[in-house]
Every structure is written in structure tokens, then in C-alpha cells.
Biopython code that builds the backbone (N, CA, C, O; Angstrom):
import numpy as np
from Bio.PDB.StructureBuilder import StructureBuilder

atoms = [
    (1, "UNK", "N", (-57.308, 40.195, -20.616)),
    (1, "UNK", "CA", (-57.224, 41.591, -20.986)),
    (1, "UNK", "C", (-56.383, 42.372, -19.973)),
    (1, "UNK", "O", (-55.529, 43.241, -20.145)),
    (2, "UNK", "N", (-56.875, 41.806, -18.870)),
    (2, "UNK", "CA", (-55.923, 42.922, -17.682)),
    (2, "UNK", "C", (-54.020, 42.546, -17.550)),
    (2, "UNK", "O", (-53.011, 43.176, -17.233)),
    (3, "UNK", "N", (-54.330, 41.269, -17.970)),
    (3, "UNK", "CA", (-52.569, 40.985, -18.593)),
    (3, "UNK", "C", (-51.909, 41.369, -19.498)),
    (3, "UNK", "O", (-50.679, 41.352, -19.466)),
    (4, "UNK", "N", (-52.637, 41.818, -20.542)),
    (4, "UNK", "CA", (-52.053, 42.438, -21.904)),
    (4, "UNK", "C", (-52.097, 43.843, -21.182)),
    (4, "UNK", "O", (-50.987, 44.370, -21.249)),
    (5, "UNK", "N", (-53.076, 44.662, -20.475)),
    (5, "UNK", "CA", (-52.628, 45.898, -20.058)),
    (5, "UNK", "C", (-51.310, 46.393, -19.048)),
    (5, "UNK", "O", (-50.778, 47.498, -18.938)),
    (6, "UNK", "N", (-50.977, 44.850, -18.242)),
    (6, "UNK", "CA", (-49.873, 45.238, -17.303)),
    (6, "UNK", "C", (-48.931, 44.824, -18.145)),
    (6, "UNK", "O", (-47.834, 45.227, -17.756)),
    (7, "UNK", "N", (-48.862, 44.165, -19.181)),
    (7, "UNK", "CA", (-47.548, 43.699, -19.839)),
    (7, "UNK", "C", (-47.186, 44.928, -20.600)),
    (7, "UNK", "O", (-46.008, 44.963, -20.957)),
    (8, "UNK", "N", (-48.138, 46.226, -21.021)),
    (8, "UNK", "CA", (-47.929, 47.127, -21.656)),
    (8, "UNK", "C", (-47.479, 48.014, -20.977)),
    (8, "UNK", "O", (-46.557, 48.705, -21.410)),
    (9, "UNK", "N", (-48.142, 48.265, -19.458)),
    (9, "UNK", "CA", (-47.431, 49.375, -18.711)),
    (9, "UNK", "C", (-46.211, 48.866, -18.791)),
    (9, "UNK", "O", (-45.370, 49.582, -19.335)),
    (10, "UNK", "N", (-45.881, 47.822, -18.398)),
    (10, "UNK", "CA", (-44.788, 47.261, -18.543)),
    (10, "UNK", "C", (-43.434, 47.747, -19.488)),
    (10, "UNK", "O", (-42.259, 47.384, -19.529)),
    (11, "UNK", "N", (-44.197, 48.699, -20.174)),
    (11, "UNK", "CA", (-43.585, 48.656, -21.971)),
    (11, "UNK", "C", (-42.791, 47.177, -22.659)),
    (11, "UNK", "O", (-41.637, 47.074, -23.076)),
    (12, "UNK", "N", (-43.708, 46.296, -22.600)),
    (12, "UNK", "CA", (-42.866, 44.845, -22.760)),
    (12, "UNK", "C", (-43.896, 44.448, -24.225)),
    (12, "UNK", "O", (-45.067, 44.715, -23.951)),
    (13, "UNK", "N", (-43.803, 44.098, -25.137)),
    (13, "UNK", "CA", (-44.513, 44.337, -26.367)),
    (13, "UNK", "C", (-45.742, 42.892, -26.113)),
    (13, "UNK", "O", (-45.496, 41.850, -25.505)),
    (14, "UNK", "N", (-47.361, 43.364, -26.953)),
    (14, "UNK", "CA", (-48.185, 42.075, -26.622)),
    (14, "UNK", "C", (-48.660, 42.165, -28.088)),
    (14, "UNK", "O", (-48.724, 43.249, -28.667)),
    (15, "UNK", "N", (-48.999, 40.964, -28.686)),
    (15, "UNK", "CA", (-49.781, 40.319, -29.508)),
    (15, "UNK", "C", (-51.001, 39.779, -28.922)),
    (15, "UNK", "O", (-50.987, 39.022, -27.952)),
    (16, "UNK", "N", (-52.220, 40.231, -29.606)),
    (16, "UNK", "CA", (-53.537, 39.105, -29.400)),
    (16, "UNK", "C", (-54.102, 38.762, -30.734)),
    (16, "UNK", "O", (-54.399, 39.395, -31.748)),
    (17, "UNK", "N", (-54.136, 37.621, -30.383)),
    (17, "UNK", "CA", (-54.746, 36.780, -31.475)),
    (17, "UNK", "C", (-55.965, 36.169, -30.745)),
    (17, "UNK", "O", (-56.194, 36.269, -29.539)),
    (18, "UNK", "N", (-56.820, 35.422, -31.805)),
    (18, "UNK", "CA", (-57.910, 34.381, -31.588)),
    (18, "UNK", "C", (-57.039, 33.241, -30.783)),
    (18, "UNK", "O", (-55.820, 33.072, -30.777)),
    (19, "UNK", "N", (-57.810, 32.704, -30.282)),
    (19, "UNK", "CA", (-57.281, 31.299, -29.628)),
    (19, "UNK", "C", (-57.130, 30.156, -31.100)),
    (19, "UNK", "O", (-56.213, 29.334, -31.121)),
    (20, "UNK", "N", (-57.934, 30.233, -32.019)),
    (20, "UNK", "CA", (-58.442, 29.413, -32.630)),
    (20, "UNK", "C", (-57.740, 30.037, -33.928)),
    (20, "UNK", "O", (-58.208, 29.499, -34.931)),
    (21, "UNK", "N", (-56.704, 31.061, -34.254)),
    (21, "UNK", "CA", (-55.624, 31.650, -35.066)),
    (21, "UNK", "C", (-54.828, 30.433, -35.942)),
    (21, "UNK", "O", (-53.893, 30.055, -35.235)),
    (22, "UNK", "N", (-54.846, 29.888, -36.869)),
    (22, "UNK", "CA", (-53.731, 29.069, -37.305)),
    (22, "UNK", "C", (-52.415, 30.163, -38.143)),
    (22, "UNK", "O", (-52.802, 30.942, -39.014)),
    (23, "UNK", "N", (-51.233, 30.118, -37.852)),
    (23, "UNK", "CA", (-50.158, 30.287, -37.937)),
    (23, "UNK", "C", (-49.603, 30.130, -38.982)),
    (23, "UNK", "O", (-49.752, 28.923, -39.172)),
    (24, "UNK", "N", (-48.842, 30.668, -40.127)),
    (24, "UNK", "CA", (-47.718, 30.201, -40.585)),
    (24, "UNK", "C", (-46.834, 29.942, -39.898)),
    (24, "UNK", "O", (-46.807, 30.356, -38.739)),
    (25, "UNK", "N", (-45.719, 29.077, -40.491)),
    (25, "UNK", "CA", (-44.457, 28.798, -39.743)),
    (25, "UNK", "C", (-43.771, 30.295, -39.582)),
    (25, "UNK", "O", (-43.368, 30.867, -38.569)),
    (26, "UNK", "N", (-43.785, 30.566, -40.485)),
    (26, "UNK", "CA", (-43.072, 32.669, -40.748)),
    (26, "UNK", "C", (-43.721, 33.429, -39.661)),
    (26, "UNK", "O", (-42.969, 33.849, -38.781)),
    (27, "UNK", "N", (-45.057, 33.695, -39.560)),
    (27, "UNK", "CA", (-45.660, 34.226, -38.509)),
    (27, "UNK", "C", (-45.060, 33.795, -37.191)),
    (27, "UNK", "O", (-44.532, 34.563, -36.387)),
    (28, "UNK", "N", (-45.223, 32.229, -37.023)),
    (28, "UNK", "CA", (-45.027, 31.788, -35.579)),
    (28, "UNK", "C", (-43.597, 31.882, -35.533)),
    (28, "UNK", "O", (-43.255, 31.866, -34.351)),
    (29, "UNK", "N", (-42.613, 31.972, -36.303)),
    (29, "UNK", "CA", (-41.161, 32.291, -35.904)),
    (29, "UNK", "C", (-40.889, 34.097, -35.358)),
    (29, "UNK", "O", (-40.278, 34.564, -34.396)),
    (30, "UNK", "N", (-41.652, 34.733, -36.470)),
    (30, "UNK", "CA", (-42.095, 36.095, -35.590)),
    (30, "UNK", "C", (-42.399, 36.380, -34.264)),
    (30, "UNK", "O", (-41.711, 37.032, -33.478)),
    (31, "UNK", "N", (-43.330, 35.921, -34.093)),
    (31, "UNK", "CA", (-43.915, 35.488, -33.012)),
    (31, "UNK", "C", (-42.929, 35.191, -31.304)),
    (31, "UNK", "O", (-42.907, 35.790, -30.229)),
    (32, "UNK", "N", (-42.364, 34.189, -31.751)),
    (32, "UNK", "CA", (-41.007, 33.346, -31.339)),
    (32, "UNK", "C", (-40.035, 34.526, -31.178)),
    (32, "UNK", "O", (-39.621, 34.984, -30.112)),
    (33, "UNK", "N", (-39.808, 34.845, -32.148)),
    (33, "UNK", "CA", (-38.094, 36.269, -32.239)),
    (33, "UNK", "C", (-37.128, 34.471, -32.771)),
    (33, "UNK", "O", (-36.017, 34.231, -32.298)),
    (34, "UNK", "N", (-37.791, 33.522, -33.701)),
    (34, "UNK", "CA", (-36.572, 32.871, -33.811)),
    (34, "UNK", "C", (-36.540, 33.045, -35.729)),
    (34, "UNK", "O", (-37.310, 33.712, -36.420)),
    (35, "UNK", "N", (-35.355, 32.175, -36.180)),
    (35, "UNK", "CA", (-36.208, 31.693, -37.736)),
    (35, "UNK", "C", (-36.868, 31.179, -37.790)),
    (35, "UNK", "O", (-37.374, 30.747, -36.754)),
    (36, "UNK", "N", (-37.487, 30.749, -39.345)),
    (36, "UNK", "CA", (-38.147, 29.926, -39.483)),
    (36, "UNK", "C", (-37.644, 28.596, -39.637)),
    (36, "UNK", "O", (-38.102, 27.500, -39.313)),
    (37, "UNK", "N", (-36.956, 28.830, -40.010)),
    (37, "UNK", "CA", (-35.780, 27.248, -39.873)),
    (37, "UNK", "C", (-35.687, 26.375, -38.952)),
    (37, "UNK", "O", (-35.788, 25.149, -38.984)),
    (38, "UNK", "N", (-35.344, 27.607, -37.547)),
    (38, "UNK", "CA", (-35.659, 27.088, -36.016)),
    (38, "UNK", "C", (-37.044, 26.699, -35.681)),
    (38, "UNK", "O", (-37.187, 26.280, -34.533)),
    (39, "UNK", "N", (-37.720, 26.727, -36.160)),
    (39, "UNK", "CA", (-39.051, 26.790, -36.180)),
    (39, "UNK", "C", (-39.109, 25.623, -36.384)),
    (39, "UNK", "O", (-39.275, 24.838, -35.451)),
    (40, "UNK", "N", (-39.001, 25.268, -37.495)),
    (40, "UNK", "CA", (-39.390, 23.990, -38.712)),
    (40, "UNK", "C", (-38.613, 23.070, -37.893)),
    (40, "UNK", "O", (-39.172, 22.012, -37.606)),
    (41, "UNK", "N", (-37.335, 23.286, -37.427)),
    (41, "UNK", "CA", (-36.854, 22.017, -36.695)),
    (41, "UNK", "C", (-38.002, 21.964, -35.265)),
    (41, "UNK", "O", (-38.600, 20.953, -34.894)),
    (42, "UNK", "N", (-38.072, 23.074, -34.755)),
    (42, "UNK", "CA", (-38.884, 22.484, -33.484)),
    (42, "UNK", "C", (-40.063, 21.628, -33.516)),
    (42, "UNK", "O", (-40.346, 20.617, -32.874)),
    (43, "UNK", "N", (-40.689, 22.287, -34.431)),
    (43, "UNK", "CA", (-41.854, 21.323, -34.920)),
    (43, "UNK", "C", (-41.444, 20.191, -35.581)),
    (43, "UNK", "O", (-42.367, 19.384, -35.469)),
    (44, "UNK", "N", (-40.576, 19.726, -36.187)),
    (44, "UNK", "CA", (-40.046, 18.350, -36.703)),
    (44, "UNK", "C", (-39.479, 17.182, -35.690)),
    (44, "UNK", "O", (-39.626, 15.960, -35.734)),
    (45, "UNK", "N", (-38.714, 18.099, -34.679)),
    (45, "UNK", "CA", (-39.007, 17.348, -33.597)),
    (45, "UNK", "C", (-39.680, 17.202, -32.275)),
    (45, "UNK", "O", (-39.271, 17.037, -31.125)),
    (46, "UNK", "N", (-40.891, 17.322, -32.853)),
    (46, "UNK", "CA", (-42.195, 17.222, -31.421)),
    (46, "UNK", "C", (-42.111, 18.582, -30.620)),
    (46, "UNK", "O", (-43.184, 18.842, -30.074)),
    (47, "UNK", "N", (-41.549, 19.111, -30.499)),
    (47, "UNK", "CA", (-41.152, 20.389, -29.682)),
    (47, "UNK", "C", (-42.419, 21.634, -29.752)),
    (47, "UNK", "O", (-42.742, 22.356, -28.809)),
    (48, "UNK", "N", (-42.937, 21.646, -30.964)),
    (48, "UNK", "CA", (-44.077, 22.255, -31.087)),
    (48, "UNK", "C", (-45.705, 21.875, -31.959)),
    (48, "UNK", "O", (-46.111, 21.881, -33.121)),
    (49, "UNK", "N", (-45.997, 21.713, -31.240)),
    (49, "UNK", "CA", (-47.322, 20.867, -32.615)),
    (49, "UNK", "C", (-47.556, 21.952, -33.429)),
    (49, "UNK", "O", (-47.641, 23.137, -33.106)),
    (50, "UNK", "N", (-47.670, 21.354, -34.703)),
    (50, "UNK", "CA", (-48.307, 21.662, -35.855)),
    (50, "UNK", "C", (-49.208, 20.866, -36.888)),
    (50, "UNK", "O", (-48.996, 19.654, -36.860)),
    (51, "UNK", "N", (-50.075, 21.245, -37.705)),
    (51, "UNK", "CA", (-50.593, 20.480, -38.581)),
    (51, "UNK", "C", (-50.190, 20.828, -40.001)),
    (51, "UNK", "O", (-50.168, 22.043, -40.198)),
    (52, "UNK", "N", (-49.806, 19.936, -41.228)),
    (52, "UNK", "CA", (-49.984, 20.110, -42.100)),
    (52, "UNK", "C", (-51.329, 20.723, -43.173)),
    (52, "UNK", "O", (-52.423, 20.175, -43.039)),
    (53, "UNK", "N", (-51.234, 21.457, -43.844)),
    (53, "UNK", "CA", (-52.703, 21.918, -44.610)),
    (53, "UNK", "C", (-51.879, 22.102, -45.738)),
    (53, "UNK", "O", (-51.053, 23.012, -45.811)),
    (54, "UNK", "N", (-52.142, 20.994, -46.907)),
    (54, "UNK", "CA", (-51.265, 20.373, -48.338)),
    (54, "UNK", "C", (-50.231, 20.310, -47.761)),
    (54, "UNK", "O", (-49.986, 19.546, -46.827)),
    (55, "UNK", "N", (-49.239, 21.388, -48.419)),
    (55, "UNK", "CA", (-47.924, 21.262, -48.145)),
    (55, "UNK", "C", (-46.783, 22.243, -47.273)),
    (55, "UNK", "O", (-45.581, 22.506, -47.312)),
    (56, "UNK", "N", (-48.340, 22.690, -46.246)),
    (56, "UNK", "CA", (-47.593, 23.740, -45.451)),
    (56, "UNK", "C", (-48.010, 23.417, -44.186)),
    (56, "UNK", "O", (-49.166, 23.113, -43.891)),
    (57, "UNK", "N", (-46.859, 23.496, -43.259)),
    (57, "UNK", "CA", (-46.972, 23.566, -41.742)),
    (57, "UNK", "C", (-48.273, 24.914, -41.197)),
    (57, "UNK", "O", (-48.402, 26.002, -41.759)),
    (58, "UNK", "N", (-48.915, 24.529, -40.250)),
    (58, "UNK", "CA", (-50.004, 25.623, -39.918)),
    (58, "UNK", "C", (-49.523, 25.072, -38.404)),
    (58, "UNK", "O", (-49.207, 23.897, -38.217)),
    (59, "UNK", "N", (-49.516, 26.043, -37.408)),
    (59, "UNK", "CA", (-49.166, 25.821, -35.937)),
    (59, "UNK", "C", (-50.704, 26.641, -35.339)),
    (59, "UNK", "O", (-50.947, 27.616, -36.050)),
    (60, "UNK", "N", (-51.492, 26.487, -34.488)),
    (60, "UNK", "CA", (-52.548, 27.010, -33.272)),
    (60, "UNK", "C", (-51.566, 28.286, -32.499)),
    (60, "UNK", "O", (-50.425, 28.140, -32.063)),
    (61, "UNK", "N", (-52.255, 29.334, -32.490)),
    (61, "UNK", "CA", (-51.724, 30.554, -32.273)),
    (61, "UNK", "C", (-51.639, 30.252, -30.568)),
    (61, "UNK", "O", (-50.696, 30.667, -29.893)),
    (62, "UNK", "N", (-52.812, 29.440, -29.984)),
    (62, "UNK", "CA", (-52.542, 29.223, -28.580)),
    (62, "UNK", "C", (-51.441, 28.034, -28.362)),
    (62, "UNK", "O", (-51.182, 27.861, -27.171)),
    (63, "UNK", "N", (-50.752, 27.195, -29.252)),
    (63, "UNK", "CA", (-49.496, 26.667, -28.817)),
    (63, "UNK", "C", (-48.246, 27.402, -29.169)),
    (63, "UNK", "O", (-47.233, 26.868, -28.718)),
    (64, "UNK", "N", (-48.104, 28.244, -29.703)),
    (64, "UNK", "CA", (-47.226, 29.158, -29.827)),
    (64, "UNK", "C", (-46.878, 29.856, -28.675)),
    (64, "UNK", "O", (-45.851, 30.102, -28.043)),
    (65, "UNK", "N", (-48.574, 30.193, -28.578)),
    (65, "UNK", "CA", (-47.902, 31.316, -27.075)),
    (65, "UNK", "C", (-47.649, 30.494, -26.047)),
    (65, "UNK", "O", (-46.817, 30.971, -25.275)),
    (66, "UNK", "N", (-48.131, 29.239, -25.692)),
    (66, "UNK", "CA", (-47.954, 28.214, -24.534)),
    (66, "UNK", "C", (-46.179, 27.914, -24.684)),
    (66, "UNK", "O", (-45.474, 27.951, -23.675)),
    (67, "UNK", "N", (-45.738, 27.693, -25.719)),
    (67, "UNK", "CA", (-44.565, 27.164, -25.983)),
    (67, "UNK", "C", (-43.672, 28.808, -25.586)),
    (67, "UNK", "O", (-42.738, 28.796, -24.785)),
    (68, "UNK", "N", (-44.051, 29.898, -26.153)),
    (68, "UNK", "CA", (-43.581, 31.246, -25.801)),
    (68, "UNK", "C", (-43.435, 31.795, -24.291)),
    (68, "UNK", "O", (-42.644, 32.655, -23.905)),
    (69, "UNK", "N", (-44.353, 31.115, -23.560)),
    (69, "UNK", "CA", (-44.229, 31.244, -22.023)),
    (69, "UNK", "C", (-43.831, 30.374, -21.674)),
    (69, "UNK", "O", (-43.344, 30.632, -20.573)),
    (70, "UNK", "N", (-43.701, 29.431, -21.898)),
    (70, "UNK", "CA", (-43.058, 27.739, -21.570)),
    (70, "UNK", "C", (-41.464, 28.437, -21.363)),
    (70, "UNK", "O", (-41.017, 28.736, -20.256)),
    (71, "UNK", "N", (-40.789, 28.607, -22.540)),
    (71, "UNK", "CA", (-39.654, 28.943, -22.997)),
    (71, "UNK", "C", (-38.951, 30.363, -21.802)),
    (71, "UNK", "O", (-37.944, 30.512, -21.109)),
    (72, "UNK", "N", (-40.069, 31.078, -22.097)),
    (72, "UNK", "CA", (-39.597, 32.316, -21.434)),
    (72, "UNK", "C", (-39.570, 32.368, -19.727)),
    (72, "UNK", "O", (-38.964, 33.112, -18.955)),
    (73, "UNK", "N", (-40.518, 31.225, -19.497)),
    (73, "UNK", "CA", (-39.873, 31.013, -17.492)),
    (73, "UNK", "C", (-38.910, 30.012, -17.385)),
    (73, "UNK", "O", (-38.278, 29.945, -16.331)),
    (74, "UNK", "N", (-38.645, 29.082, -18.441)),
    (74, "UNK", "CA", (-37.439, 28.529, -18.215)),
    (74, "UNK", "C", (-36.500, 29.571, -18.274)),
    (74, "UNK", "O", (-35.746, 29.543, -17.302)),
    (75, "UNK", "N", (-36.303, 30.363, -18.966)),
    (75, "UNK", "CA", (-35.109, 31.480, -19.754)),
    (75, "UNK", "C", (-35.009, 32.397, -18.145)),
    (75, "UNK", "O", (-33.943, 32.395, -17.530)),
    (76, "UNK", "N", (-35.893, 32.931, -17.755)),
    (76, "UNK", "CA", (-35.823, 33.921, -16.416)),
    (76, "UNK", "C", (-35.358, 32.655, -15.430)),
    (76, "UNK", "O", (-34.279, 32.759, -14.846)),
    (77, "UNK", "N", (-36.140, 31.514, -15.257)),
    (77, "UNK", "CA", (-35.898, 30.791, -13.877)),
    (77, "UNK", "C", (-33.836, 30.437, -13.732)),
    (77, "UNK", "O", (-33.177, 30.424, -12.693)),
    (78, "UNK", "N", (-33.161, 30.117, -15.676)),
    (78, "UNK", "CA", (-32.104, 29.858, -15.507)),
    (78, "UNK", "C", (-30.946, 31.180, -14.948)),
    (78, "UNK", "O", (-29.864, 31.201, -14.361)),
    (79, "UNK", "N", (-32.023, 32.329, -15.595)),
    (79, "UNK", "CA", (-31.005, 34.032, -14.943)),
    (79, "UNK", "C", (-30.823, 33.825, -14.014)),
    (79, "UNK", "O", (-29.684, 33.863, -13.548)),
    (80, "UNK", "N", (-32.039, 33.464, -13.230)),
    (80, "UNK", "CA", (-32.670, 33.802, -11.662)),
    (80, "UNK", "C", (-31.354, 32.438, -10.900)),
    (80, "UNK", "O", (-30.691, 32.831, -9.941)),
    (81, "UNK", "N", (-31.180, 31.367, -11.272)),
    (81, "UNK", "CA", (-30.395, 30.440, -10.973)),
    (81, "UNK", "C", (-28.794, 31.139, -11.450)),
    (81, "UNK", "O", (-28.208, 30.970, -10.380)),
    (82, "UNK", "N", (-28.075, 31.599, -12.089)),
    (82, "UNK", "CA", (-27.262, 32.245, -12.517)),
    (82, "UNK", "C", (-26.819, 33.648, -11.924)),
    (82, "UNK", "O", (-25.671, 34.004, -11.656)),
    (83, "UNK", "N", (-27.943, 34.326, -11.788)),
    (83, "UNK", "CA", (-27.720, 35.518, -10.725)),
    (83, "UNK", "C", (-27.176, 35.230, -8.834)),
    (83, "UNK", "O", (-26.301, 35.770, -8.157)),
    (84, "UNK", "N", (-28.259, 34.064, -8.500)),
    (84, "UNK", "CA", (-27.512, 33.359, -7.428)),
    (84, "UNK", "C", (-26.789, 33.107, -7.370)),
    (84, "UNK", "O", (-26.043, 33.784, -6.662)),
    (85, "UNK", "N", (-26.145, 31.693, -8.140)),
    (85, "UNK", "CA", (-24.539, 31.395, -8.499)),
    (85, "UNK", "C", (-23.721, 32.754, -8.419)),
    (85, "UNK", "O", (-23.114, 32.774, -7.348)),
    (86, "UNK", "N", (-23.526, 33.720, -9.055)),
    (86, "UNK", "CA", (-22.777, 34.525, -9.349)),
    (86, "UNK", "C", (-22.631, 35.328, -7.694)),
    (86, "UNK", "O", (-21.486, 35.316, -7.243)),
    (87, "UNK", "N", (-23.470, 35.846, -7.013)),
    (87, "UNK", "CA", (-24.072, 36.283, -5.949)),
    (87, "UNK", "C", (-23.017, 35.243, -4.963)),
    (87, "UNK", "O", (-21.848, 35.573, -4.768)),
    (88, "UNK", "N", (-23.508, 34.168, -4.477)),
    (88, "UNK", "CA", (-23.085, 33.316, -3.840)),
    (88, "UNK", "C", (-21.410, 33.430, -3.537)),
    (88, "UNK", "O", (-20.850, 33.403, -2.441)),
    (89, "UNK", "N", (-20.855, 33.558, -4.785)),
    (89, "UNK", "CA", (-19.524, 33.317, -5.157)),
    (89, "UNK", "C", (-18.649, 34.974, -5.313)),
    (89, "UNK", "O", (-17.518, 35.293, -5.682)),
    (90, "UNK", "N", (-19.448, 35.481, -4.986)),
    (90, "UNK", "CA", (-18.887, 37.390, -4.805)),
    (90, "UNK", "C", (-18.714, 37.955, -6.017)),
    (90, "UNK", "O", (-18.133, 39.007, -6.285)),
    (91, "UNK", "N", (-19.459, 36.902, -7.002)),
    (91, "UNK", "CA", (-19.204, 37.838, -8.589)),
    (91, "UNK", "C", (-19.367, 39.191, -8.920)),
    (91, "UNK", "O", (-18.579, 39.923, -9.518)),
    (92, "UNK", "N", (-20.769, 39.509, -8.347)),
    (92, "UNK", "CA", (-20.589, 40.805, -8.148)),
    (92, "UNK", "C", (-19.698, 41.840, -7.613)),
    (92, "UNK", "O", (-19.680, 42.970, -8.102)),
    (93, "UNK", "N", (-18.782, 41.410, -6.391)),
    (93, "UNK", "CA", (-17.921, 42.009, -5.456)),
    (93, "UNK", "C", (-16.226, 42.354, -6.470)),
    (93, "UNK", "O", (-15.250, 43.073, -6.251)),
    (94, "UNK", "N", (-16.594, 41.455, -7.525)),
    (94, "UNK", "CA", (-15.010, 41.199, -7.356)),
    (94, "UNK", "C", (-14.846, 42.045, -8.620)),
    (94, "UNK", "O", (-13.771, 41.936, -9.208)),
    (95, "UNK", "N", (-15.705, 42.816, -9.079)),
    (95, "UNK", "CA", (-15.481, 43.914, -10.455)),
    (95, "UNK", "C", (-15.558, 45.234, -9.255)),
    (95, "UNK", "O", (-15.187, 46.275, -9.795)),
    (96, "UNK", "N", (-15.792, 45.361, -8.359)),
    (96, "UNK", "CA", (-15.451, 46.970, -7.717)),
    (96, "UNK", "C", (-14.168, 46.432, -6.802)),
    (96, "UNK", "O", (-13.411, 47.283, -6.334)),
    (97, "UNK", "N", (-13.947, 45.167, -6.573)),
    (97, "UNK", "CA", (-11.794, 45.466, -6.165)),
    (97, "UNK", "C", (-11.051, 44.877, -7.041)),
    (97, "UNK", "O", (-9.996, 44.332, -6.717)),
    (98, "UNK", "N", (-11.626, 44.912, -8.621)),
    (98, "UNK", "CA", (-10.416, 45.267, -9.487)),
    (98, "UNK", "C", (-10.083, 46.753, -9.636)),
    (98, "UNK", "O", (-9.068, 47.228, -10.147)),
    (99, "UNK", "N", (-11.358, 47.548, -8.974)),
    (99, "UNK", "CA", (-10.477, 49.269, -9.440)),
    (99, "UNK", "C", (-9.831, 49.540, -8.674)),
    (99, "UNK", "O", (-9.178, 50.580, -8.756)),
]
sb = StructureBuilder()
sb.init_structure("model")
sb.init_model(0)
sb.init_chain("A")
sb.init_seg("    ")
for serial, (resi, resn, name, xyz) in enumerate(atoms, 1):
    if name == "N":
        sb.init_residue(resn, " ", resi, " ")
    sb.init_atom(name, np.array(xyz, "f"), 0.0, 1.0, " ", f" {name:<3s}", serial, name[0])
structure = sb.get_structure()
């Protein structure tokens, strides 16, 4: 609870669900910010568990978000690696002596 309140001061947007939530693929691409398409491949190839129920993919609302934070400290750790690089190499420096 006290994480969903700093992620809000934050103004950074939160979803809560049940732990125990099953998913559409549509929902969990929501969820994601991807398609559902992207979706359907991740889960087709191991990338995200899901279960079938007949003839529809159902994903656990807590592997969504595991896979959603999974994703999102790789995504900052590669900035954070990229901002260095750039840093290192005077990237920053070299757009104020082109004016």
C-alpha cells in the first residue's frame, strides 16, 4: 500500500489488482502499454506464463506485474548504462560547442 502511495505522489500511474486476478490477454497487454499480439507472442514463447481456459489465453495478474517490473529495471538499468556512455564520451558537452 505504501508503494502504490509513493508511486502516486510520484504522479506515475498504479493499478491494483488481487494477486489471484486472471487476465485476459487484452487486459494484460493494457496492462503492459504493448499489443495484444505482442503479448500472444510473449507468452508463446515462454516469456510470460499463461494458462489456457477452452480457447483463451488467461495470464495471473501477479505475473504480469513481475514481468512489468522485470522489464521496466532492465529498461532504466539500460538508460542508466547509456546515460554513462554518453557522459563518459562528452555527449553531453558537445551540443553547447556546436552553438
Amino acid at each position: 500500500m505504501y508503494h502504490a502511495a509513493a508511486l502516486l505522489a510520484e504522479g506515475r500511474p498504479v493499478t491494483v489488482l488481487p494477486d489471484e486476478e486472471m487476465l485476459s490477454t487484452q487486459a494484460a497487454a493494457d496492462i503492459l502499454n504493448v499489443s495484444r499480439q505482442y503479448l500472444v507472442r510473449l507468452v508463446d514463447n515462454g516469456e510470460l506464463p499463461a494458462e489456457k481456459v477452452g480457447s483463451h489465453r488467461r495470464l495471473r495478474a501477479t505475473d504480469v506485474a513481475a514481468f512489468k517490473a522485470a522489464r521496466d529495471a532492465k529498461r532504466s538499468s539500460a538508460l542508466d548504462r547509456l546515460t554513462s556512455l554518453s557522459e563518459d564520451v562528452g555527449g553531453y558537452e558537445l551540443e553547447s560547442k556546436r552553438r
